[in-house]
N, C-alpha and C positions, 0 to 999 in steps of 0.2 A: 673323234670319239670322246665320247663326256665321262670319266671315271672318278666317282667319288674317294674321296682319303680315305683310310681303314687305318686301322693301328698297326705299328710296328710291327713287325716277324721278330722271333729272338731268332737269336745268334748261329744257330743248326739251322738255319730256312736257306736254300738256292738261295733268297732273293739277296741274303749278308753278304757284303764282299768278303770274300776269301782272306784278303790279306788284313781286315780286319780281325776275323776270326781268329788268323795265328798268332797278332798280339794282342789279343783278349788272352788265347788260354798259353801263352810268353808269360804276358805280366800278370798272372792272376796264380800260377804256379808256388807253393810252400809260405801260400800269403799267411800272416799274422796279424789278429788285434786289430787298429785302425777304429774301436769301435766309438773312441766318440767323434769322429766326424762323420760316421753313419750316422750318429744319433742327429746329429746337427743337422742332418740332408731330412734324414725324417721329419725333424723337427719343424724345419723351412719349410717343407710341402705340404706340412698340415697346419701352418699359420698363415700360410701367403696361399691363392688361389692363383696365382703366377709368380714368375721370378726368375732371375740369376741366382744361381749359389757359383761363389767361385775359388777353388781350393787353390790357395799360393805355396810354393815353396821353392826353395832350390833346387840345383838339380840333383838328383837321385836321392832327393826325399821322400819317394814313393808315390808321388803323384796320380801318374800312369796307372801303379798297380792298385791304386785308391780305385781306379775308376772302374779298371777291368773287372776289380770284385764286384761290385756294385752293377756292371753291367749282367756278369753270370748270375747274381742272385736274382735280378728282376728283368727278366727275358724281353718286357716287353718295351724298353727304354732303347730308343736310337743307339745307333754309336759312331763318333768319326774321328779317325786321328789325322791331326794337322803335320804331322812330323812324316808322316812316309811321304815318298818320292813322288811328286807329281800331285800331294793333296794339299799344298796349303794355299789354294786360289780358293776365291768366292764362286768362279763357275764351276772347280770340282766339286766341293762342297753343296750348292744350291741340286747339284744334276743328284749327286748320290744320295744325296736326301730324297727327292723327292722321286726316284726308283724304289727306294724301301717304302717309302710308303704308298708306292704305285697311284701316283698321279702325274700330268702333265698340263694342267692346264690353271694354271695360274700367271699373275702377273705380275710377283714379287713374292720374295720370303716374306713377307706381312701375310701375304693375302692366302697363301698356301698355306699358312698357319690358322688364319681363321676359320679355312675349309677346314681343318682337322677340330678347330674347338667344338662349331658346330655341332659337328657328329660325335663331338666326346656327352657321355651320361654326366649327369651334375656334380657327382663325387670323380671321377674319370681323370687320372693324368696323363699328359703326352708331354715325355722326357726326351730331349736331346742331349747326350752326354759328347760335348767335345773335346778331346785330349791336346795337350801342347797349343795351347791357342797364341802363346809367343810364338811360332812358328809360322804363324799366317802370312801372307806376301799379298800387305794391299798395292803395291804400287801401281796395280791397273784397277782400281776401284776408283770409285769418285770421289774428288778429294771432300775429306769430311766425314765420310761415311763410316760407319762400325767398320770392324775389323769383320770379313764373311758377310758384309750387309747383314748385321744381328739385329734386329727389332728395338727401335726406342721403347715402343710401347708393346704388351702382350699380349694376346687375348684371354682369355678366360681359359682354364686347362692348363696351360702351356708352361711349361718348363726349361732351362737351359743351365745343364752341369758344366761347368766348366773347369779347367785345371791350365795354370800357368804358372810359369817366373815371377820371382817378383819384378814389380816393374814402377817407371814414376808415375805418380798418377798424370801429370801432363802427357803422357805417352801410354795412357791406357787404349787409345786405339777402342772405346764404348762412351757412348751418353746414353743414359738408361734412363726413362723414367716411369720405372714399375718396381715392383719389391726386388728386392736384391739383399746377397749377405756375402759377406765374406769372408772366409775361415785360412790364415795364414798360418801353415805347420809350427811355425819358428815362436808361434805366442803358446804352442802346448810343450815344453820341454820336457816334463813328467814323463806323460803320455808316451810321446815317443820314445822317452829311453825306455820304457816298460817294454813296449811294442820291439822294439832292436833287441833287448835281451830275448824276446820269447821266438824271436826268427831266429837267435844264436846255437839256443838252446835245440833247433830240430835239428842241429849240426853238431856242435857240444857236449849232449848232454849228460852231466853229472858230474860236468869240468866248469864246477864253478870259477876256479880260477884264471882258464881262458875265457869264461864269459865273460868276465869285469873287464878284462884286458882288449878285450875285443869291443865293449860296450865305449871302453874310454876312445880304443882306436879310430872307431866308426864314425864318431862324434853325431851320432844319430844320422846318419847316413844311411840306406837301403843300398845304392848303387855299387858303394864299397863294399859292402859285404855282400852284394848277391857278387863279386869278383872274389873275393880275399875266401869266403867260406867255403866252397866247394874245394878248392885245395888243401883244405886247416894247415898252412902254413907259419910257422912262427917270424916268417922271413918277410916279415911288413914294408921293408925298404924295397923289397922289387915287386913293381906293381904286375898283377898278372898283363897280358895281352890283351881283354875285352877291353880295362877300365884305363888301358893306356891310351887305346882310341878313341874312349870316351874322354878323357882329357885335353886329346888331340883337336878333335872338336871341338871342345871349349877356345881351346887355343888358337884355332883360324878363324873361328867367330871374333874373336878380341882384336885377332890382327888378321884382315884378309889378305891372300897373300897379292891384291890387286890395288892394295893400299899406297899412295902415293910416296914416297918418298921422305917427306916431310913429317907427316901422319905417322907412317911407321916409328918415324928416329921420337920422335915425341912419346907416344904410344908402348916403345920397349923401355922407354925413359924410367916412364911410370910406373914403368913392368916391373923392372929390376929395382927398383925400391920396395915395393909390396913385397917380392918375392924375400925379401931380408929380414923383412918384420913378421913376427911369430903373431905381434899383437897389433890393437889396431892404431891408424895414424890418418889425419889430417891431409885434406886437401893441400893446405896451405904447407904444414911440411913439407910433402912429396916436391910440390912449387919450387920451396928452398932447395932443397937438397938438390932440383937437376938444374936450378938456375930458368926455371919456366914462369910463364904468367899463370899464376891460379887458376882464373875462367880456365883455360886453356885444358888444365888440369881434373880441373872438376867435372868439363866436358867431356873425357875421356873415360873420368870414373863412371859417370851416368850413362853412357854408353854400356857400360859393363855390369852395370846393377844386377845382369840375371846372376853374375858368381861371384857376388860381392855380399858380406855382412854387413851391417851399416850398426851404427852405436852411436849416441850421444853422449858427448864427451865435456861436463862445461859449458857447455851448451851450442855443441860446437859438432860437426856430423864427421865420423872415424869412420876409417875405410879398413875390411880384412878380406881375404879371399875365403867363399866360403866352407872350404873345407880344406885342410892342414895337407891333405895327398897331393890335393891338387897346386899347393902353393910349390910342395916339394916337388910335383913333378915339372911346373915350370921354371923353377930354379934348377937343375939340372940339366935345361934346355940350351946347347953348343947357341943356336941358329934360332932366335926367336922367329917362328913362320916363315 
């Protein structure tokens, strides 16, 4: 049976997966501000007639909730998240795509893309917004290939929002060659602190006092204060329950607990020296200090790039964790993983 593409359903259609739907209106709940990387998304899709836009940041910079607004204001934009259980393959991905927009008869994400430009009118956009795309598991992909088989090239129409970690670009896991832009959180520091006070303030408000203090805490963080604010606790050294498991997670990512032996003793080497330093430091320190080869060292930071700050120092690349709760929470840690 021959079924032409149509445009997306918003997010209330049967055809939306459900569990999509609940972190849409999860992360899209007591949102704030964010408006100039709307403006920037706007901006890309009325300069480019295709494209990548793709938002960087750490983790619980708001990424997520960047997208879900962005998905509830413009009903007719795809959406898929790479972080829930069981989505971050290219065959999950390519099927539930191409169920939203009820087609089956194609023979590649290119080519199911072109059916939909076709039938797009000449001003017409068709947005796919993917969430946590560091999240993807190509290991059964062909080697080479995008990250989800993403399109080198675009057709006409076609759009792809995307939202990750930072990452190296040797390890971007994309070879694009169509418009593209890139918006990394950490080059708006303004912005965002603006953005963190006016989310303080729906919780706060008229405590100037806790706002600053909380502004300073959060270090423009969303993740920490969608934990820390609902309790308005002044007791900042005990981390509530959600963002302890979110750290947790960060923490089996760095060290899995399937890690060799070797890997590990190296690995917590690294650890417990980062965990020491308020501020940032050197490959080549950390090296010194545990008696390790540098490669070896530097190898282990680039592994970790997604909770890492990075600064040039001298001309020279410093390493910090990137957020102060998270460094304290695993420097308190008995059993590293």
């Amino acid at each position: 049976m021959n079924t032409s593409p149509r445009p997306p359903t918003p997010i209330n259609s049967p055809s939306y997966p459900t569990e999509f739907q609940q972190v849409i209106l999860e992360k899209s709940q007591n949102f704030v501000g964010r408006a100039f990387v709307f403006t920037a998304i706007s901006n890309f899709l009325q300069r480019c007639d295709r494209g990548y836009f793709s938002i960087i940041g750490a983790p619980g910079s708001g990424k997520s909730a960047i997208l879900a607004k962005y998905v509830t204001e413009n009903l007719h934009v795809l959406y898929y998240n790479a972080q829930l259980p069981g989505k971050n393959r290219a065959e999950e991905f390519i099927t539930t795509i191409s169920t939203q927009i009820e087609t089956e008869n194609f023979a590649s994400l290119h080519s199911l893309l072109q059916q939909v430009s076709d039938k797009l009118e000449p001003q017409q956009k068709f947005i796919i917004a993917i969430d946590a795309l560091d999240a993807v598991n190509h290991t059964d992909q062909t080697k080479g290939s995008n990250l989800f088989y993403l399109p080198r090239y675009l057709p006409r129409g076609v759009y792809f929002l995307l939202t990750r970690r930072p990452y190296l670009r040797k390890q971007s896991g994309l070879l694009i060659e169509t418009p593209f832009q890139i918006l990394d959180l950490a080059e708006y520091p303004q912005q965002n602190q603006e953005d963190v006070q006016a989310y303080i303030r729906q919780y706060v408000n008229h405590n100037e006092e806790l706002t600053a203090q909380l502004t300073t805490k959060s270090e423009n963080n969303f993740m920490y204060l969608s934990q820390i604010l609902p309790i308005i606790s002044k007791e900042f050294d005990r981390l509530p329950a959600g963002l302890e498991a979110y750290y947790q997670q960060h923490q089996h990512k760095m060290i899995p607990p399937n890690s060799s032996s070797q890997e590990k003793e190296l690995k917590l080497s690294v650890l417990s020296v980062l965990v020491q330093v308020s501020s940032f430091i050197s490959a080549g320190s950390i090296a010194s200090t545990i008696n390790a080869d540098e490669y070896d060292v530097e190898e282990v930071l680039e592994n970790w790039r997604e909770f890492l700050t990075l600064q040039q120092i001298d001309g020279e690349i410093h390493y910090s964790f990137y957020h102060s709760s998270f460094r304290d929470f695993l420097s308190k840690q008995v059993n590293f993983g």
